[in-house]
N, C-alpha and C positions, 0 to 999 in steps of 0.2 A: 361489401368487403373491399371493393377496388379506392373508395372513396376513404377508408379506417387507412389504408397503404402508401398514398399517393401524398409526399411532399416535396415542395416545391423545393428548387436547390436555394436559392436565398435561405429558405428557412433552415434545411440543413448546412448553408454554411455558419450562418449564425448559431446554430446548435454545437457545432463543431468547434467553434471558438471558445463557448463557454465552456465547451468541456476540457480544451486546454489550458485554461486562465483556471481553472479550477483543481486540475493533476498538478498547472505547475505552483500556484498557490498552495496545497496539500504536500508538494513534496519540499519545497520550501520549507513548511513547519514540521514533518516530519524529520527535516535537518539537525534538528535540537532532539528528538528522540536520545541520542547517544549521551546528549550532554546529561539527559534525565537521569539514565539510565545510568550513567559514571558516576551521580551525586546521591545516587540512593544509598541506603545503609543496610537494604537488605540484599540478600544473594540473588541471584542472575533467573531465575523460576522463580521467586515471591513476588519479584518487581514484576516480572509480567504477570503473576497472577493480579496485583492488585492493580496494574496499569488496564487490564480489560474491568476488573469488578470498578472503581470508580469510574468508567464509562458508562456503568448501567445506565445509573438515577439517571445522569441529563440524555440519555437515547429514550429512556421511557419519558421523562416529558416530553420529549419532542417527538416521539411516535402518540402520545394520547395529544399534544397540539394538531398534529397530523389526521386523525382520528376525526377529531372535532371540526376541521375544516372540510372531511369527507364528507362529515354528516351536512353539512351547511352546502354541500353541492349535491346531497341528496344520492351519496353513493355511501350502498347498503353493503360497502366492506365488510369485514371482522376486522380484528385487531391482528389475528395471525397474515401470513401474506400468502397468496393467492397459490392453491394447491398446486399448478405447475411450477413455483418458482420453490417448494420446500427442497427440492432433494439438492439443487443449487448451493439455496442458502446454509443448509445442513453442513455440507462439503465446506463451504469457505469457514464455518467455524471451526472445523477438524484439522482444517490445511493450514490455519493463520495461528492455533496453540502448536501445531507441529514447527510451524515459521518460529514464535517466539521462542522455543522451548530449545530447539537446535538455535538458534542465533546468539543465543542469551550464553549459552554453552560453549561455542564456537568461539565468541570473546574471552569468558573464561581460560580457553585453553589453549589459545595462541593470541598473537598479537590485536590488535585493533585493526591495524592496517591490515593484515592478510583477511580478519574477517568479512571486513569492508570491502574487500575489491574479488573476494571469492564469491560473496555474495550476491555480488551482480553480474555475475553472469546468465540473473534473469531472462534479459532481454531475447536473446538467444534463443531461449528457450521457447518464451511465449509466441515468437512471433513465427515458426515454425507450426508450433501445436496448434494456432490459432486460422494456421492457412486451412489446414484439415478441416478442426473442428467447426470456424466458422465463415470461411473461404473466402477471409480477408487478405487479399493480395497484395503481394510486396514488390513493389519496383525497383530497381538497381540503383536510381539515386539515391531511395531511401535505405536500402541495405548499404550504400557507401557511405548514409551520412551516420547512419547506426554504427557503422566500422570504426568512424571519425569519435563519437561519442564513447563508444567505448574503449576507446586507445587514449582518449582522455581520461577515462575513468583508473586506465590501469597506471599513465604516468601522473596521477593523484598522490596513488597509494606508493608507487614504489620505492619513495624516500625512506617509509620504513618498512617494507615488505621483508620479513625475515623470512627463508625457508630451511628448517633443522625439525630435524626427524623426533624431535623433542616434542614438535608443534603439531606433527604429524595427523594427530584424531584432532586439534581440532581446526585444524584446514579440510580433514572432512569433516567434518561435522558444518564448516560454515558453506562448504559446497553443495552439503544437501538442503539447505536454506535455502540454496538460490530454486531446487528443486519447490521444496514448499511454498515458498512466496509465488513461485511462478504457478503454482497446483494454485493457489488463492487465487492471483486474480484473475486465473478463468474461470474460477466459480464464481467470481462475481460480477464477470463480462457475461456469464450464461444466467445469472439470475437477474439482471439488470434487461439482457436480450428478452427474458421472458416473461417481465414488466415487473419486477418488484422494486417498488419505491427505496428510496437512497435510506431512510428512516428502518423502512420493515428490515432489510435486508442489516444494516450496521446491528440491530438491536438485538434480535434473533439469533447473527453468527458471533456477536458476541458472548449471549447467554450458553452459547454452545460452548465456545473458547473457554470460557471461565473456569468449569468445573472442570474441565482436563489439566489446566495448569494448576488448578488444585491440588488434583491428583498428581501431580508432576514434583512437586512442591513438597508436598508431602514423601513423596518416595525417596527424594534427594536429599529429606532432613531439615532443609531450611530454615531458619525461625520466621514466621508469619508476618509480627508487627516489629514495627520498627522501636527502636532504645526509644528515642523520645517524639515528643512533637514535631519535632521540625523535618524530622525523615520522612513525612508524609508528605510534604511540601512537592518534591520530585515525582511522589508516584501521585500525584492529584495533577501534577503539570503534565504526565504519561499521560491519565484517562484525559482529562478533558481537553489538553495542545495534540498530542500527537495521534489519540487513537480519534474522539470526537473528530475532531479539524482537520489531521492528517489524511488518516483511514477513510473518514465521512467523505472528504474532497475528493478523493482516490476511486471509491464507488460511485462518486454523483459523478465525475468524469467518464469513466469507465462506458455509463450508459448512453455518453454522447459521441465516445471516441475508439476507433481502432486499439486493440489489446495491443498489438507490436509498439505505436507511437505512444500509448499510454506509460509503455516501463519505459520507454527512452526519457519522454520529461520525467519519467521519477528519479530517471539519474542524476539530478540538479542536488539530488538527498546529500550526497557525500560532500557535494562543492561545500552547502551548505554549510553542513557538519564541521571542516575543514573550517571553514571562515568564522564560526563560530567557536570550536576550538582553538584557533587562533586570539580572539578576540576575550573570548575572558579564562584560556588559561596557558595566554601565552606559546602555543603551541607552533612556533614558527613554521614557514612552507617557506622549502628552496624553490630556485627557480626553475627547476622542471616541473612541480607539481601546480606553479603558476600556468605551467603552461599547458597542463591537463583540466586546469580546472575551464582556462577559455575552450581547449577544444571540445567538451562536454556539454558547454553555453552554444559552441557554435555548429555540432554535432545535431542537440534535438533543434536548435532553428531550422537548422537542413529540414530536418526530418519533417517537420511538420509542415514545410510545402511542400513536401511530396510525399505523404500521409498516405497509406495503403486505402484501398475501396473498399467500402464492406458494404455487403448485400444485405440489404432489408429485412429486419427479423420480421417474422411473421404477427400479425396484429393481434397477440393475444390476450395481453395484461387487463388484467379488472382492477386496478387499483389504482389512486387516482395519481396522474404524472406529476413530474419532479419541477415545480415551479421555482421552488423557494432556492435559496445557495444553500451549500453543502451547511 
């Protein structure tokens, strides 16, 4: 057992790096999420239902590629993931239809900008729940460089931050997003802790996701398919850019990296966003929110040299480790 435990620090530093080349690559692509999301033709619960169903097909090839490479190292998996990581995986599918389902809503019925900067107040949260639950400690630089990053993120947004009692439900509504997203990804820091591959774990709390935004969907009226062909175009660029690539990076990080330092690189999401919205529709940025977007860059740099400790999940995964990139 002492020998399944015992890694070298090179090796965990090198783990540790992929795993932030990989949240910040993920939250990179999840930057265009919004853009998808503004170009769709259907309502704010259809796009995310069909943003997680066009994820299936390519998470099922790539869990039965996965599969196949188990069996060629002669590990007698199943296809399901490993009976300690279900109730994890179960959770992050429950927590991430509640994320979209409030988030999708929250834009709906207020601004963009108040969505956006209500919504991240993730951080906060995870890094808190995260000392408890998995007694990753925070050090005072990093809480100052967290401060820095997130003072960035609010002089982002504030160019168009409206606050009128008009907006009111949904600034909460986009407040308990931050709640849900941040319930996700400690269900899939504790399914990733408890060794479910970056594959099992996207595919499964997808499958879960699906059908509640169905359900979701359905309750709200929606119409399902889009007018014509080319409205699919945005929710196919949802499944396979931002939930595949975003989501996928987001989990294969997860498993190499501190939850608190994991939602600070995801804050690069909005710079993105921002620079994107810029870029193809024009969406000018004065020069204070120039100046939240550097502090946000120069916010998770902090952070991540002085990255919280996490103590050694216990060696219990049967399935086979995450070699491949997200």
């Amino acid at each position: 057992m002492a020998q399944a435990s015992v890694t070298s620090a090179p090796d965990e530093g090198r783990s540790a790096l992929v795993g932030m080349v990989a949240l910040f690559c993920a939250a990179s692509v999840l930057g265009f999420a919004p853009i998808f999301v503004k170009m769709s033709e259907l309502g704010p619960q259809a796009t995310g239902f069909w943003r997680l169903t066009m994820a299936l097909p390519l998470l099922a090839v790539w869990l039965w590629v996965d599969q196949r490479q188990s069996k060629r190292r002669k590990d007698t998996d199943s296809l399901a993931p490993a009976p300690v990581a279900w109730k994890p995986i179960i959770l992050a599918g429950l927590f991430f239809a509640g994320d979209l389902a409030f988030w999708h809503t929250g834009i709906k019925l207020t601004t963009a900008a108040n969505a956006t900067f209500l919504s991240n107040l993730t951080p906060i949260i995870v890094a808190v729940v995260a000392y408890f639950l998995f007694g990753e400690r925070i050090t005072r630089p990093f809480i100052f460089a967290g401060a820095l990053a997130l003072f960035g993120a609010l002089l982002l947004s504030v160019g168009n931050i409206q606050f009128a009692p008009e907006r009111l439900t949904g600034d909460i509504f986009s407040v308990l997003t931050s709640l849900w997203y941040a319930a996700y990804l400690l269900a899939v820091r504790a399914a990733r802790r408890a060794g479910a591959a970056t594959v099992k774990l996207m595919f499964w709390s997808t499958a879960t996701a699906a059908p509640i935004l169905l359900l979701v969907t359905l309750a709200f009226g929606e119409p399902l398919l889009p007018s014509s062909w080319v409205g699919w175009l945005p929710l196919i660029g949802l499944g396979v850019v931002a939930h595949v690539g975003g989501q996928g990076g987001i989990a294969f990080g997860l498993g190499r990296t501190p939850a608190a330092l994991a939602t600070l690189i995801i804050l690069i999401q909005p710079v993105v966003a921002a620079a994107a919205g810029w870029i193809l529709f024009g969406e000018a940025l004065i020069a204070i929110q120039w100046l939240g977007a550097g502090l946000v860059l120069a916010g998770v740099y902090a952070a991540q040299r002085f990255r919280p400790a996490v103590p050694a999940p216990a060696p219990v995964s049967t399935s086979a480790p995450d070699n491949a990139k997200p």
